[in-house]
N, C-alpha and C positions, 0 to 999 in steps of 0.2 A: 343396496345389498341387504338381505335379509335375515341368514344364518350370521352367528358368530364363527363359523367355521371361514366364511367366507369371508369376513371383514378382517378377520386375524390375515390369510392367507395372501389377502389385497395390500396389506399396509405393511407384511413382512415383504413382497415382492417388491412394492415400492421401496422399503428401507435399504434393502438392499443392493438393489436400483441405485439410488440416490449415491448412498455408501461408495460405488465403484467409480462410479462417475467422478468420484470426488478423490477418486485413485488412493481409497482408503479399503481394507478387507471387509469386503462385502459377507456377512454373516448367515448363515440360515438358519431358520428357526423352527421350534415346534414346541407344541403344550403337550401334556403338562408335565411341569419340572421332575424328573427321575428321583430329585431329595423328596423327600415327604415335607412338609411342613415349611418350605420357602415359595415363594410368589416370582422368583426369577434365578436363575441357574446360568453360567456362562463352562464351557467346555472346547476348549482348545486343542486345534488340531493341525498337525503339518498341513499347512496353505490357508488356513480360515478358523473358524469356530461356530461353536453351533449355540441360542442362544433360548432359552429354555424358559416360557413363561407360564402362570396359572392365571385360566383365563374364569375359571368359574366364580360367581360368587363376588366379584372385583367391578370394582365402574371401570369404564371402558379406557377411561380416560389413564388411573391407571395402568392398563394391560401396555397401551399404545408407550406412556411414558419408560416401562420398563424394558419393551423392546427397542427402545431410544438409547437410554442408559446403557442398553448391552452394547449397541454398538460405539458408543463412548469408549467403554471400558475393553470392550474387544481390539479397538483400533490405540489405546493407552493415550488417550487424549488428557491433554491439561487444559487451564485456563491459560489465554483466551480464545484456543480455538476449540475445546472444548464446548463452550459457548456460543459459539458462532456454531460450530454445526448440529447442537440443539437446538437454535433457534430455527435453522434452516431444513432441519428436518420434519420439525412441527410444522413448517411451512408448506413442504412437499406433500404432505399427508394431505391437506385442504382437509376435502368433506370428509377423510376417514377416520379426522379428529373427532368427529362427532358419532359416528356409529352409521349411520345412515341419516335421514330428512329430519327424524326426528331425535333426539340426544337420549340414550340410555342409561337408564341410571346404576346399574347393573347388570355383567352379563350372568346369560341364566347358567 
């Protein structure tokens, strides 16, 4: 994949994916955050939430971890399964951890 449009769009589809399967509320997502000056936003809504990330300017890796955290904190996860479904999220992403072939070090 080659936009950051696209890879954002890949790896919310997939989290959310994953998210439901896992008979947890599956979130949806979109940049950039409505606050000024935050890098991730959560907003709650009758049946789901919506999960608000900045994508510019950020390693990727980042962006990816924040739309992780939201659905953490979306679905009100504690330790240890909090942890478990971090891990198994970063799992599900595979190559979208990386950006594409080759690893970005910021998106633009």
């Amino acid at each position: 994949m080659s936009s950051t449009t696209q890879m954002f769009a890949h790896a919310a589809r997939t989290l959310t994916r994953a998210a439901r399967q896992r008979s947890l509320i599956g979130p949806t997502f979109r940049c950039p955050p409505r606050l000024s000056g935050v890098d991730r936003s959560v907003r709650r809504r009758p049946g789901g939430a919506v999960i608000a990330v900045r994508l510019r300017g950020r390693p990727w890796a980042a962006v990816l971890g924040d739309m992780i955290e939201g659905v953490i904190v979306v679905n009100d996860l504690s330790p240890p399964q909090a942890t478990r479904l971090r891990t198994e999220l970063w799992e599900v992403l595979g190559p979208a951890a990386t950006g594409d072939e080759t690893t970005q070090s910021q998106v633009a």
